[in-house]
C-alpha positions as a printed Julia matrix, in Angstrom:
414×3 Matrix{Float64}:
   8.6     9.5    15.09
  10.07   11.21   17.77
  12.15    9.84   20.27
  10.14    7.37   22.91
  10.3     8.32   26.7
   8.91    5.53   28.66
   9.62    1.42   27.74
   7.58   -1.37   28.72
   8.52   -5.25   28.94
   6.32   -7.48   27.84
   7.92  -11.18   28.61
   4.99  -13.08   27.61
   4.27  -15.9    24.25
   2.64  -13.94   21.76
   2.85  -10.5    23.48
   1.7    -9.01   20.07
  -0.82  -10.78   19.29
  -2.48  -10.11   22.95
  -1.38   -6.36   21.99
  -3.76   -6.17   18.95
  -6.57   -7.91   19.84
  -6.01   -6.19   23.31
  -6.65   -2.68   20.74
  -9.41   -4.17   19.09
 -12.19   -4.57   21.39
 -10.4    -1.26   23.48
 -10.15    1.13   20.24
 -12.45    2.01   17.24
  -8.97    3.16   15.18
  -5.93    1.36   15.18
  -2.88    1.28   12.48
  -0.07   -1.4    13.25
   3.13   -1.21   10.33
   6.3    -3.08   10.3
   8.95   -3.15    7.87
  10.38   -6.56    8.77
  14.04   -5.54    8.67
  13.91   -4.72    5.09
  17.23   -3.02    3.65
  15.53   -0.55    1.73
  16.77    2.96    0.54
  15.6     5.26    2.54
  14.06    2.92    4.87
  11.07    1.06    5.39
   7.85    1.63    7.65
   8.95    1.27   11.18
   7.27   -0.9    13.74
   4.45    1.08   15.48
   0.98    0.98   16.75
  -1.66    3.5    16.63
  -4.73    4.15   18.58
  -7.31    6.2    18.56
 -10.87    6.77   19.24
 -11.78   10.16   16.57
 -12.32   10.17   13.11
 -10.77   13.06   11.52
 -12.94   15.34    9.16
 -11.65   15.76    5.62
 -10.53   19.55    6.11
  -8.34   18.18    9.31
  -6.78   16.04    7.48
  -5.6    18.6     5.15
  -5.22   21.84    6.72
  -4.76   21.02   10.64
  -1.14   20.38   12.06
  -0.97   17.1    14.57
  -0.94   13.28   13.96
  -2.73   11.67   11.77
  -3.45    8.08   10.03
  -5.16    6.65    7.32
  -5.74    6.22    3.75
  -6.41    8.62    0.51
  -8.43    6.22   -1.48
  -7.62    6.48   -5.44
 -11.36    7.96   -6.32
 -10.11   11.04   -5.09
  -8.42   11.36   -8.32
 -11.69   12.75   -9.19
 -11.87   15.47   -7.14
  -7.69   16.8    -8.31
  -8.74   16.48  -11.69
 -11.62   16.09  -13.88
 -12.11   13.11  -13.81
 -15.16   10.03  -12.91
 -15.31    6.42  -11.16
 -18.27    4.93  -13.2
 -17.67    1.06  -12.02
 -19.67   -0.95   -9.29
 -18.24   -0.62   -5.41
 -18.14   -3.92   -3.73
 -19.0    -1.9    -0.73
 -18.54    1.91    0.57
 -15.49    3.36    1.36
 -14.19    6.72    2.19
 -12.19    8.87   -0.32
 -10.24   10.1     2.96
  -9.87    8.11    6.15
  -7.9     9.24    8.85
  -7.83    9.29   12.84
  -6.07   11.32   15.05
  -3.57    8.95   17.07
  -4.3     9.63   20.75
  -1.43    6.41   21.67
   1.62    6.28   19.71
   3.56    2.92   20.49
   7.31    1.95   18.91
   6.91   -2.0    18.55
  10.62   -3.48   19.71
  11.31   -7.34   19.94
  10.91   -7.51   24.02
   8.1    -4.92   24.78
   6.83   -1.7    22.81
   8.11    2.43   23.9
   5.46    5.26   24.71
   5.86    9.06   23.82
   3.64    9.58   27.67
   2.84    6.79   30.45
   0.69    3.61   29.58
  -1.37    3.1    31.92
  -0.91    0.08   34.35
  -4.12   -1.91   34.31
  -3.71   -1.89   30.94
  -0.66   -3.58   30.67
  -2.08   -6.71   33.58
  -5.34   -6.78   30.71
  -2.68   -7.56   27.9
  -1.01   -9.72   29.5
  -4.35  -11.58   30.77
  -6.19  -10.7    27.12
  -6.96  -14.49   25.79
  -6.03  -14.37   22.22
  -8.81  -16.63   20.05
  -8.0   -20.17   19.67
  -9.33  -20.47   16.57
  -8.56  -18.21   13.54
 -10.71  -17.23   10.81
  -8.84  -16.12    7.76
  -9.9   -18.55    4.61
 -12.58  -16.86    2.76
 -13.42  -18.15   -0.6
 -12.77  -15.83   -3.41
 -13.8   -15.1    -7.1
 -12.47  -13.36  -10.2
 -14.25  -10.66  -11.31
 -13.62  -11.42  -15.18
 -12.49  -14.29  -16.87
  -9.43  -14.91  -18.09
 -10.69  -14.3   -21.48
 -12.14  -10.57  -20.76
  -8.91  -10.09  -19.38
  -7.16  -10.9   -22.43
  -9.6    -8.76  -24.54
  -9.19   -5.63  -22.12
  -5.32   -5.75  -22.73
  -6.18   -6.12  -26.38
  -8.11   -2.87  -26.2
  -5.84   -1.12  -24.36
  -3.02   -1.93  -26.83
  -5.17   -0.45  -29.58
  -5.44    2.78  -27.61
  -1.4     2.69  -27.37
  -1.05    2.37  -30.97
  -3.43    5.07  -31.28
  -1.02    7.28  -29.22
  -4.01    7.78  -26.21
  -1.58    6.54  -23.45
   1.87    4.99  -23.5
   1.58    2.6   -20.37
  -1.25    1.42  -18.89
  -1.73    0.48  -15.45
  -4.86   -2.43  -15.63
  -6.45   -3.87  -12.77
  -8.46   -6.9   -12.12
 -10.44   -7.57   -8.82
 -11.46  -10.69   -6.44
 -14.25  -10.91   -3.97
 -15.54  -12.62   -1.43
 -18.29  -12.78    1.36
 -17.81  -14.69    5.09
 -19.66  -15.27    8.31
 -16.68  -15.18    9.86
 -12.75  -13.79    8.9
 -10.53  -12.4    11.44
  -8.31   -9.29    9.7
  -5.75   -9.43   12.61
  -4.64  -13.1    12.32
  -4.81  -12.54    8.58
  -2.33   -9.72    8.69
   0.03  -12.03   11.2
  -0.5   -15.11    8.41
  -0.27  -12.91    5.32
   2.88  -11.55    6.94
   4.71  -15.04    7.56
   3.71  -15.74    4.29
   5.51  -12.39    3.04
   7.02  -10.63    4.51
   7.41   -6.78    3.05
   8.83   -3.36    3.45
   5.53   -1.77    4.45
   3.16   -4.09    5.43
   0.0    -2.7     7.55
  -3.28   -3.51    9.43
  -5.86   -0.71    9.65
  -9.09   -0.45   11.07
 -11.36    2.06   10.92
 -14.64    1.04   12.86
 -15.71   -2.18   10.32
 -13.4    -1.47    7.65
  -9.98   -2.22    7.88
  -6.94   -3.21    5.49
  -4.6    -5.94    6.09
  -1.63   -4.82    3.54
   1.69   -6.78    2.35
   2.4    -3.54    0.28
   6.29   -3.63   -1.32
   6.43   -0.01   -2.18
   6.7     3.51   -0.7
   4.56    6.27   -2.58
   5.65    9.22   -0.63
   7.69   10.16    2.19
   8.48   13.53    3.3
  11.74   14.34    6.05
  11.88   17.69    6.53
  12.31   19.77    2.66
  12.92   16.31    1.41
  10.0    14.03   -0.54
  11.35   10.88   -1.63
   9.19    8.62   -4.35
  10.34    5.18   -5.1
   7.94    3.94   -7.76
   8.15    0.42   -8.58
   7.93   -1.21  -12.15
   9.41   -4.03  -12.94
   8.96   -7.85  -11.25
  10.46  -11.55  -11.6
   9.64  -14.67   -9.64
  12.06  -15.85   -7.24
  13.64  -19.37   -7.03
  14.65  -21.5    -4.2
  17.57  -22.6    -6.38
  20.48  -19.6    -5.77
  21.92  -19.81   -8.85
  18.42  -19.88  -10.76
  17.42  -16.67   -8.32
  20.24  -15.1    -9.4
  20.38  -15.66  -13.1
  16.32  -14.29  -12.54
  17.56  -11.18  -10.91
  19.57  -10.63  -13.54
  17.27  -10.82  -16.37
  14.82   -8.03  -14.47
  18.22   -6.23  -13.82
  18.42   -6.4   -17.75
  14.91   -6.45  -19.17
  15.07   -3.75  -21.57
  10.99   -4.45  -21.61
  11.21   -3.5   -17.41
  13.16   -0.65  -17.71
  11.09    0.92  -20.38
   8.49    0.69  -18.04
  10.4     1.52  -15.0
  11.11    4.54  -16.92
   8.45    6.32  -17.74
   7.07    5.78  -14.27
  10.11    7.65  -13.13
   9.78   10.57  -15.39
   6.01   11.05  -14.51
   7.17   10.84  -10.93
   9.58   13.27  -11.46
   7.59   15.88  -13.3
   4.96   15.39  -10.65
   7.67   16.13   -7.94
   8.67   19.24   -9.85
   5.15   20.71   -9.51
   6.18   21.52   -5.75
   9.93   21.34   -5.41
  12.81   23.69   -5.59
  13.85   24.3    -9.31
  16.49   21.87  -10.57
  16.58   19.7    -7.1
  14.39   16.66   -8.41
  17.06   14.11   -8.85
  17.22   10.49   -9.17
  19.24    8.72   -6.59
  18.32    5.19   -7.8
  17.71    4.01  -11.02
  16.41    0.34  -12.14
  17.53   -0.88   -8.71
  16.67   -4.67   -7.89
  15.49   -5.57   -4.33
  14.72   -9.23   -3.31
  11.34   -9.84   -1.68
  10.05  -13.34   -0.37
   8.58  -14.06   -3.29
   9.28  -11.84   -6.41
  12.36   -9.42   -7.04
  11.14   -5.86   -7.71
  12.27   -3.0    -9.81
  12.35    0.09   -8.0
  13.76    3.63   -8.5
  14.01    6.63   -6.26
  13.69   10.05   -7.28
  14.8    13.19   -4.2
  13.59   16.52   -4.46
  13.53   20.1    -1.95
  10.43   21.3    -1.41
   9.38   24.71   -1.89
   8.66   26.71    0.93
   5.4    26.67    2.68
   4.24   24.05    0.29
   0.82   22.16    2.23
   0.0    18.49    2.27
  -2.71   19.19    0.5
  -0.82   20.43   -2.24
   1.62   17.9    -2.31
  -0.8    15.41   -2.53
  -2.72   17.03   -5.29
   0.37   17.37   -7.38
   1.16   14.23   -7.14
  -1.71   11.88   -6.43
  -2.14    8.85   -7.83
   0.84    7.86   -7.73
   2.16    6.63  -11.51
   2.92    3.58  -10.8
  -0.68    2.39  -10.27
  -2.49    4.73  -13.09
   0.22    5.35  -16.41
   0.98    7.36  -18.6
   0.1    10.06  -19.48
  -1.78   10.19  -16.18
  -4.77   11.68  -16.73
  -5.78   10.06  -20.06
  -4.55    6.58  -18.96
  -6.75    6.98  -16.0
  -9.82    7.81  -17.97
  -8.85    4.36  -20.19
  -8.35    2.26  -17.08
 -11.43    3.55  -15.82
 -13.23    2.53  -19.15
 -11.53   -0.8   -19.02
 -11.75   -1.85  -15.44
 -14.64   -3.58  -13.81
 -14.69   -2.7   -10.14
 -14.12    0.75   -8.82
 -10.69    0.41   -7.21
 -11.7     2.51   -3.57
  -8.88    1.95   -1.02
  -6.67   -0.01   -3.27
  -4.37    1.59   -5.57
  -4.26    3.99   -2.87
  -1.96    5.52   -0.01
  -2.01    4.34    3.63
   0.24    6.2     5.97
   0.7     8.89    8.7
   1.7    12.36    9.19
   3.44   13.65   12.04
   3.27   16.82   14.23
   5.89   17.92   12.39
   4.5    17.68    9.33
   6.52   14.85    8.23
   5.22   11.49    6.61
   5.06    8.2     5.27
   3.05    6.22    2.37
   2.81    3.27    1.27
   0.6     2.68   -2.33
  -2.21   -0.34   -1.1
  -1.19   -2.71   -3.33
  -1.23   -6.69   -2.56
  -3.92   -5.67    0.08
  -6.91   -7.06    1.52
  -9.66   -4.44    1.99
 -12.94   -5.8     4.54
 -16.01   -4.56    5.99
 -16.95   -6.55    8.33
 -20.99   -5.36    9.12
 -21.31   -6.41    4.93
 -18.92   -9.54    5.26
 -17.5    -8.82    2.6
 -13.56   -8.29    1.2
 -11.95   -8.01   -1.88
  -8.67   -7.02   -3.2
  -7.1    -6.02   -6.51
  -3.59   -6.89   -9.0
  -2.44   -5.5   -11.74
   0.28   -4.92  -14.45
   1.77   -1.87  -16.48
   0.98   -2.7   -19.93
   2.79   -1.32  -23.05
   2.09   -1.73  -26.39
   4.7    -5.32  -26.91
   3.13   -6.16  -23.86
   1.98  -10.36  -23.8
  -1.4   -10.46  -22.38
  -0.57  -14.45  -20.81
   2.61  -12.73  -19.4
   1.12  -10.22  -17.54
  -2.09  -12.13  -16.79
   0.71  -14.5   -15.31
   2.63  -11.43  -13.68
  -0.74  -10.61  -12.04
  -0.8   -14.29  -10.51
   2.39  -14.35   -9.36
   1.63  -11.02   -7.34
  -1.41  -12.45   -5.73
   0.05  -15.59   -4.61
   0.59  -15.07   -1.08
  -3.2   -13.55   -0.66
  -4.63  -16.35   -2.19
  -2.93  -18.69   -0.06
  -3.99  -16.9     3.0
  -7.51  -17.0     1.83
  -7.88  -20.39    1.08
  -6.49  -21.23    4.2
  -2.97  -22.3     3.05
C-alpha cells in the first residue's frame, strides 16, 4: 500500500471495535485484514481497513486498473476450464465479489493512517459509536455427512488413486447452521483471540460477509514478482515445549507430509510457469515449518518473473484454484472432488484479497473461514485434507478436526 499521508489518534478502550461497527452501519463494503505480527516469508497481510460503497462488475475486476477487494469464489473453476459444480449451495454467492475501496485506512496500535483527510465528524461519531453490549457469535452447527460417509468417500477416492485418476486429493466436508441472531464482527475479534493467523480477514459485502482465520497466502504479486506459498502438511501443537518440539519435528520429517507438500509445489510451479519468465520459477522455501496457535504448518514458497504485459486475468486463470485446495492432477482431481463432495464449496476454497493501483496484490486461500448471509441466517464453513493413496481415513478425519477447532469453539460460544 502506498505510503500514508495523514495519522489519526484514537486514545479510546476498544477504538477498533467502535471503528468497525462505526463502518458497518456507515458502509455497504468493508474488508478489515491483519497479520498479527506473524514472521512469515514474504510477509503477512498487513493491518488495513477498506470501505466502500460500489460493487465492482466482473469485467472491472479484470480488465480496469484501480483498487479493488474481494473474493474469486472456487466455482469459477468452471468457467477456466471445463469443468461443473453439481452439489447443493447452502445459499447464493458470487463467483466474483469485489468493491472498489473509496477509504483506504493502515490500522497501527494507537490510531489508524489515511492516503487523503478523514473527515472530522467522523472521527467525534467513532469515538461516541456505542459498541453492542451483548455479542452474538454461538450458532449451533451440523455436519453435513457422517463420520461414516466420510470414511467411505476417502475409500473411494483411494480406489481412484490406485486407478491412476489423481495422485492427491484435496476432500472437503461442510458444517451449517441457521440463527436469529450472529454478529460476524465480534466473531472475527473472538475467532481471532482464539487464533490468531497470518491472514486473517472480515469481509462484507451487503449481507454476505466472511470472517476468515486463513494460515496461507495463495498469491501475491510485487512488481514482476508472484510469490505462492502453498501449504501441505500439519501437526497439533502442545503446551508442553519439549512435546511441541519433538511434534515439529516429526512434520519437519514426515516423509508422508512432504510427499504431499511436494506435489503441491510442483503443480504450483508448473502453474507459475504458464505466465513467468522462462527458467525464473524457483523455490525459495522448501518443507518449511511455521508455528501457529494451534497447529504447526508445512509451507513452501515458490518465486517467479512475470512475463511482460501479463493481465490479472491471466494470472488468475493460469493459476486458479490454487493446488493446495483441489490436487493433483488439477483438473481431474477436481472433477473427483466434485463427484465426492456434498456441498458446493462457493467462497471457501477460494481467494480473498486486494489489488492495488499499481497492479500489485495479495491473496489469501479462504480456508478455516466462516462464510454468512445474514437476510437467509444462515453460515457454514468447510475443512479438509490432501489425501494420498496410504492415506488413514481416522487420521485425516482427525486432521480435519483439529483444523476446525478454533471455529467450533467460537460457534458454540466457547
Amino acid at each position: 500500500m502506498e505510503a500514508n499521508k495523514t495519522f489519526y489518534r484514537l486514545d479510546i478502550a476498544d477504538w477498533k471495535k467502535k471503528l468497525l461497527y462505526w463502518a458497518n452501519e456507515k458502509f455497504p463494503f468493508l474488508a478489515w485484514t491483519t497479520g498479527n505480527g506473524h514472521p512469515y516469508l514474504n510477509g503477512p497481510f498487513g493491518n488495513f481497513l477498506f470501505l466502500g460503497h460500489s460493487e465492482l462488475s466482473e469485467p472491472s475486476v479484470w480488465d480496469l486498473p484501480g483498487w479493488k477487494v474481494g473474493i474469486i469464489g472456487y466455482d469459477l473453476k468452471n468457467r477456466i476450464e471445463n469443468l461443473q459444480s453439481k452439489n447443493p449451495a447452502f445459499f447464493d454467492l458470487p463467483d466474483v465479489c469485489f468493491f472498489e475501496p473509496e477509504w483506504n485506512l493502515k490500522i497501527e496500535n494507537d490510531g489508524f493512517s489515511s492516503t487523503h483527510p478523514f473527515p472530522e465528524h467522523w472521527l467525534i461519531e467513532i469515538k461516541n459509536f456505542k459498541v453492542p453490549h451483548y455479542f452474538h457469535t454461538a450458532c449451533e452447527v451440523f455436519p453435513q455427512i457422517s463420520k461414516e460417509e466420510y470414511l467411505q468417500h476417502i475409500a473411494t477416492i483411494q480406489q481412484e488413486i490406485l486407478e491412476g485418476n489423481t495422485y492427491e486429493a484435496n476432500f472437503c466436508q461442510a458444517y451449517f447452521g441457521t440463527y436469529e441472531n450472529w454478529d460476524p464482527i465480534a466473531s472475527f475479534f473472538h475467532l481471532n483471540q482464539l487464533s490468531n493467523m497470518p491472514f486473517a480477514a472480515l469481509f462484507k459485502a451487503s449481507n454476505k460477509w466472511l470472517v476468515s482465520a486463513s494460515p496461507e497466502r495463495f498469491l501475491k504479486k510485487e512488481g514482476k514478482t508472484l510469490i505462492a506459498q502453498p501449504i501441505k502438511g500439519t501437526i497439533q501443537r502442545s503446551s508442553d515445549p519439549i512435546q511441541d518440539k519433538i511434534n515439529a519435528e516429526s512434520l519437519r520429517n514426515s516423509e508422508k507430509e512432504q510427499a504431499e507438500n511436494l506435489m503441491i509445489t510442483d503443480l504450483m510451479r508448473n502453474d507459475l510457469a504458464r505466465v513467468s519468465e522462462t527458467g525464473s520459477v524457483q523455490v525459495k522455501e522448501l518443507f518449511g515449518i511455521y508455528p501457529l496457535p494451534r497447529v504447526f504448518q508445512m509451507i513452501s514458497t515458490i518465486h517467479s518473473r512475470l512475463q511482460p504485459k501479463v493481465s490479472f486475468r491471466q494470472i488468475i486463470e493460469a493459476t486458479f484454484p490454487m493446488g493446495s485446495m483441489t490436487g493433483a492432477p488439477k483438473i481431474s482431481t477436481m472433477n473427483i472432488i466434485d463427484r465426492e463432495e456434498s456441498f458446493k464449496r462457493g467462497w471457501f476454497s477460494g481467494a480473498f484479497g486486494w489489488i492495488d493501483d499499481e497492479g500489485d496484490f495479495d491473496f489469501s486461500v479462504i480456508i478455516r473461514s466462516v462464510i454468512a448471509d445474514m437476510e437467509a441466517k444462515k453460515l457454514y464453513f468447510g475443512v479438509g485434507s490432501a489425501i494420498t493413496v496410504d492415506a488413514s481415513a481416522e487420521q485425516e478425519y482427525e486432521e480435519c478436526a483439529l483444523k476446525a477447532q478454533a471455529i467450533f469453539e467460537l460457534l458454540r460460544g466457547n
